[in-house]
N, C-alpha and C positions, 0 to 999 in steps of 0.2 A: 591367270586372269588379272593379279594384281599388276604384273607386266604391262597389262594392256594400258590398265588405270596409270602407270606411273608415266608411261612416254607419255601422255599427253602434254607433262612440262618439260619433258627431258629438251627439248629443244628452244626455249626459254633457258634455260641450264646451259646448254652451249652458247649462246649468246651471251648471256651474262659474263661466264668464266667463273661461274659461282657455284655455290650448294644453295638450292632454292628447299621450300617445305615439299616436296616430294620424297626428299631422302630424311627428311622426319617420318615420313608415313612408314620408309623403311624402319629406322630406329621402331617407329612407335608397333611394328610389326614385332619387329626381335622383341620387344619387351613384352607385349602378348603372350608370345612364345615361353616366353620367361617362366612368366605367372603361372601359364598354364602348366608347365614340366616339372616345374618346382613344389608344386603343388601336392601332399600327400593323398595316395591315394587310397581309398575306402575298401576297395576289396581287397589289395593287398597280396596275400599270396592263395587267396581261398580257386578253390579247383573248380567249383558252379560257374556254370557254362554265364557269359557273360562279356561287355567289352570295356576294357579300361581306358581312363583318359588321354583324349588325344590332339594334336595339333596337326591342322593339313594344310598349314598356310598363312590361313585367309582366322577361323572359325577354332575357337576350343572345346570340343565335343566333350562334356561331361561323361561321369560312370554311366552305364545303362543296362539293362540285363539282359538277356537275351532275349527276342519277338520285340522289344520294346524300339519305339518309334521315337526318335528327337526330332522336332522342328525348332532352328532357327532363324532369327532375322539375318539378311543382309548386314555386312562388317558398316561399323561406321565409315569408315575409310575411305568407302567406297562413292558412299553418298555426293560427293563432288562431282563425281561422274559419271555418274549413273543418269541413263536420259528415262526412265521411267520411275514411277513412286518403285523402293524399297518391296522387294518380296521377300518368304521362306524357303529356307533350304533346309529338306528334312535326309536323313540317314538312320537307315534300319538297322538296330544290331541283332545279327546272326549267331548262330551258336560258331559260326568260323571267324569273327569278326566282324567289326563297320562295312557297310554297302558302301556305294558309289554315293554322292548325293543324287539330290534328284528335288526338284527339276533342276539339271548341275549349274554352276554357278553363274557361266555366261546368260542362261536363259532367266532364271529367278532374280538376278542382281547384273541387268545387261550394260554396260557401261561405253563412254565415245572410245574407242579402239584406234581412232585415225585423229591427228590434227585437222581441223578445219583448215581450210585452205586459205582463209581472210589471214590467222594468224599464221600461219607457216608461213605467209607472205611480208606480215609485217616483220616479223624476226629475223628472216632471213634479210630483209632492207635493212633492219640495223646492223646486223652485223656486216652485213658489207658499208655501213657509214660509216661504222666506229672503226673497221680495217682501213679504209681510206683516211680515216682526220689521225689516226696513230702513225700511218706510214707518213703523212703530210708532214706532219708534228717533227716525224723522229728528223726527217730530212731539210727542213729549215731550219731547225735546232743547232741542228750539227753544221750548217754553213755559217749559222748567226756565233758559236761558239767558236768555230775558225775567225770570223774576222773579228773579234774582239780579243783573241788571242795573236793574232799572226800581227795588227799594227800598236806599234808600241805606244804610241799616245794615247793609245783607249786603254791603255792597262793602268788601271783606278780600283780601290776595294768597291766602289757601286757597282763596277763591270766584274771586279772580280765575282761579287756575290750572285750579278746575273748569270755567268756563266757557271757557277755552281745551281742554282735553279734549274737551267736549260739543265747539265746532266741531270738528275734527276727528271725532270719530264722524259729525257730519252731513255733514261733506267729502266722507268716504270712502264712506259710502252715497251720496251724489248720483254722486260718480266711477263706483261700479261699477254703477248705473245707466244714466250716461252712456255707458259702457264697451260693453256687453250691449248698448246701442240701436245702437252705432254698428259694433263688429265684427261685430254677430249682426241686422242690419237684415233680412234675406234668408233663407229656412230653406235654399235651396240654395245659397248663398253659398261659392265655397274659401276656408274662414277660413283656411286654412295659406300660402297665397300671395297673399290678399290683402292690397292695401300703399296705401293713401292718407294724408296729413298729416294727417286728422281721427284716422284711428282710431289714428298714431303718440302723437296730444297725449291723449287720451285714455286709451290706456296708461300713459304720464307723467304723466299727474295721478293716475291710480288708485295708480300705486307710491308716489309724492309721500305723497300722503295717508292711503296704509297707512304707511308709515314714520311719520312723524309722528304718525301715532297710537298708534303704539309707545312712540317717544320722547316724549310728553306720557303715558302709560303711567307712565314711567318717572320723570315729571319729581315724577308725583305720589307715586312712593314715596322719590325723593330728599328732597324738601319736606319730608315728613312727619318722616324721619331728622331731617333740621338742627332741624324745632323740637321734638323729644324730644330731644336731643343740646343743641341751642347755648339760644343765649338768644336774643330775641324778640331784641333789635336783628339780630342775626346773621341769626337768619330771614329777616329783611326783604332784609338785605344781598344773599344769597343768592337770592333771588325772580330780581331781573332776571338774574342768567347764569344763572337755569332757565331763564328767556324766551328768552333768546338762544341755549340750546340744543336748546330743544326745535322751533326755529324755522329754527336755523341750521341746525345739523349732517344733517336731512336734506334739505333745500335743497342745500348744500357735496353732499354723495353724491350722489344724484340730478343734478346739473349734470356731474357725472364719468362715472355713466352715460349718460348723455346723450349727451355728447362721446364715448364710447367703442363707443356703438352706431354712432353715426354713421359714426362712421370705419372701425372696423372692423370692425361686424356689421350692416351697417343689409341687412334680411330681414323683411319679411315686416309686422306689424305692431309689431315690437319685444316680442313675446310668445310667442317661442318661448324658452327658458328652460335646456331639460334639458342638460347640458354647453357653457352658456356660461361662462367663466371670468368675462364679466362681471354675470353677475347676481348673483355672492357681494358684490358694491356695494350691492345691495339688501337683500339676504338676511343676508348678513352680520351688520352694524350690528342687524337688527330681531331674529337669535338671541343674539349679546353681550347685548342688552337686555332679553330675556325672561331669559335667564342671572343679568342683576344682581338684573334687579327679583327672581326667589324668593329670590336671598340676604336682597335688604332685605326682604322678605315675612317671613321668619325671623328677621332681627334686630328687626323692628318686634312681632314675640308675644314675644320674649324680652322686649323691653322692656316691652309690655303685661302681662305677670307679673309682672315685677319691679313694675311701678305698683300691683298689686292690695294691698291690704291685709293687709299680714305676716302679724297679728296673728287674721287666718280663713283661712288658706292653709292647708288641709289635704288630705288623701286624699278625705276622707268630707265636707265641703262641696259638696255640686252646684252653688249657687247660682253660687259664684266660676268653675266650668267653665263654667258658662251662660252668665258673662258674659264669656269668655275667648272661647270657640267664638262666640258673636255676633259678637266683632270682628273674631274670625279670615274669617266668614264674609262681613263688607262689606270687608275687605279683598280678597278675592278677585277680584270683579270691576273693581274700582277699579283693582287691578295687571297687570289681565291675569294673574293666575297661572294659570291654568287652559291657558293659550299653551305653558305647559313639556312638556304630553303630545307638542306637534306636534315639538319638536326629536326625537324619536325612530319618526317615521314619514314612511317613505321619500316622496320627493314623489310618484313617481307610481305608488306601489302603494297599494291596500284604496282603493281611489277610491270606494267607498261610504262610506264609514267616514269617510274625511277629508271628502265632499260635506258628510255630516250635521252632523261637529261644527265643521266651519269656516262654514260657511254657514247651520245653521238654529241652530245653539248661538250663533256668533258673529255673526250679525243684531241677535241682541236683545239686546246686549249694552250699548248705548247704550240701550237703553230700561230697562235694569236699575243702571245708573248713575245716570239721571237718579230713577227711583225713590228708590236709596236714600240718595244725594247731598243731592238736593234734595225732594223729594216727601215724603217721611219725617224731614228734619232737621227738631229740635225748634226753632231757630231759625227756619226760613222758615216751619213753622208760623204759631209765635209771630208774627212781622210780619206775615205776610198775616191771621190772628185779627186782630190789631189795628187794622189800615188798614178792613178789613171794618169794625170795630167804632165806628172815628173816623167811618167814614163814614156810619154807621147812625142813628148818634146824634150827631151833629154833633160829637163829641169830635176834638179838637188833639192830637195824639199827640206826646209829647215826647221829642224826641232826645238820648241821651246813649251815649257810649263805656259798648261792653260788653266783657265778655271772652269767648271762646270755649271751646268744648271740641273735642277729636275723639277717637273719634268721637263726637259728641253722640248719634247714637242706640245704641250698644255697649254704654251701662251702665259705661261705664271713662273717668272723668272726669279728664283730662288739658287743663289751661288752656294753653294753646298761642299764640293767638292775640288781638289786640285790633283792632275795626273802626271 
């Protein structure tokens, strides 16, 4: 019967790519089971016809002696799903043992057995949104990462650091791909208790790779800071220990949970989450960093007004808002700002509400970087026009140090960089 009760999220569970509180009900079952076994018992070894305590599941049936009659309520457990008020389940003990229940459990504690078809429908739409904006994501990525690699003028640490971004969003799409093949191979699969080293590494790379793409997130609203703030030599300075942290430091965490699952929580796939002391290793570090990045998010528009031009900064100029709100608005997805709403929704309540904006907002989210990054800068433009053009007409295109802006496409010309 609990079977029945449980699929009703199991498919919420596949969409997500997650352990939602359904395989708490399991935990919260095994631990029932616990109590109840562990439990000493009263009669012991005595030979008086009689039944000793038991677990059948669902229910911990106390000592009783024999002709005696137990009536119990319905599990709590159940109560979510259950479409009528909570009935009893009684069980007679016989001089041979416990009976059957009765009235048995589907009847007395009748519960929904099927997904409703409104939600099997909405779930099954996101997941086909969020399989589309990942495959979207992974494949502009990967073209915006070739041409910022393949023409040598755009090879700059701002380009460099984007194209360490772009991997990472294509990382994490392939991981939670990876992820969803290997936990969710099976549609009757117990994902709550299955445990092999494929789907343990696989967990680990998908966390790996969310972190990391936090802290490159992050790395890109640090950067941006030092070269509005410092001077280009400094920029540059600064470059490699962003490298080294946007690289290290979830490596360094991730290796600590690691070692802490192992030892001390190693369960299931390594994906069950809700009051583990050690997923705040994860979690943690990736809330501090959505934390920093809306600060820097706010000190980079203060700085973007103060760069506008004094001298038409008024109430009643639109144009200067226009081009304020532009940069406000490619800064957003660049930082992750939009990551700040999740720090104030619980993890595992409005599970619609988080499916949608975590998964089909945050799918395409590499596909809307590499848009406005690369696809849209007036620079990679400009190069690829050009190489087109050397190649068209047999033109030698000539190379020389230029200076940058950012954002180049904002309309707020800020020299920042040289390549």
């Amino acid at each position: 019967l609990y079977h029945c009760a449980l699929h009703t999220l199991s498919l919420a569970v596949l969409v997500a790519g997650n352990v939602h509180p359904e395989c708490d009900l399991m935990v919260e079952l095994k631990k029932k089971e616990a109590e109840c076994l562990e439990a000493p018992q009263e009669r012991g070894n005595s030979t008086s016809p009689g039944c000793k305590r038991t677990w059948d599941k669902l229910l911990c049936w106390p000592e009783a002696d024999a002709g005696e009659i137990l009536a119990l309520p319905c599990p709590n457990i159940l109560f979510h799903f259950m479409k009528e008020p909570a009935g009893m389940v009684k069980r007679n003990c016989t001089k041979k043992g416990w009976s059957d229940p009765f009235p048995p459990y589907h009847v007395a504690c009748p519960v929904e057995d099927e997904i409703p078809l409104e939600e099997k429908s909405y779930f099954s739409t996101i997941k086909i949104i969020y399989t589309v904006g990942y495959s979207v994501s992974i494949t502009s990525l990967t073209i915006a990462v070739t041409v910022l690699i393949a023409f040598r003028r755009l090879r700059c640490p701002r380009n460099y650091i984007h194209v360490q971004l772009f991997f990472t969003f294509i990382l994490k799409a392939i991981a939670i791909f990876i992820k969803d093949a290997v936990l969710f191979q099976e549609e009757g699969i117990d994902h709550c208790s299955f445990s092999t080293t494929e789907c343990k590494i696989s967990v680990v790379f998908c966390h790996y790779f969310m972190m990391t793409n936090f802290m490159w997130l992050l790395v890109e609203a640090l950067y941006l800071n030092c070269l509005l703030l410092s001077s280009l030599s400094h920029g540059r300075r600064y470059f490699w220990w962003l490298v080294l942290f946007g690289w290290g430091f979830p490596t360094l965490f991730t290796l600590i949970w690691i070692l802490a699952k192992f030892y001390f929580e190693d369960t299931a796939c390594w994906d069950i989450n809700q009051g583990s002391p050690y997923w705040w290793l994860i979690k943690g570090p990736i809330i501090i960093s959505v934390g920093v990045n809306f600060v820097l998010f706010i000190n980079i528009i203060r700085i973007l007004l103060k760069k506008l031009d004094p001298r038409q900064i008024n109430f009643n100029n639109s144009s200067q808002y226009r081009r304020l709100s532009r940069s406000t608005l490619l800064l957003i997805p660049l930082f992750g700002t939009h990551y700040i709403v999740f720090n104030f929704l619980p993890e595992y309540t409005s599970l619609g509400v988080r499916l949608y904006l975590e998964l089909c907002i945050g799918s395409f989210q590499g596909f809307i970087v590499a848009v406005l990054y690369c696809f849209l800068n007036q620079e990679v433009q400009t190069e690829i026009g050009r190489r087109w053009h050397g190649k068209r007409y047999g033109l030698v295109p000539v190379w020389r140090r230029t200076r940058w802006t950012v954002p180049s496409s904002s309309g707020v010309k800020m020299t920042t960089s040289v390549c």
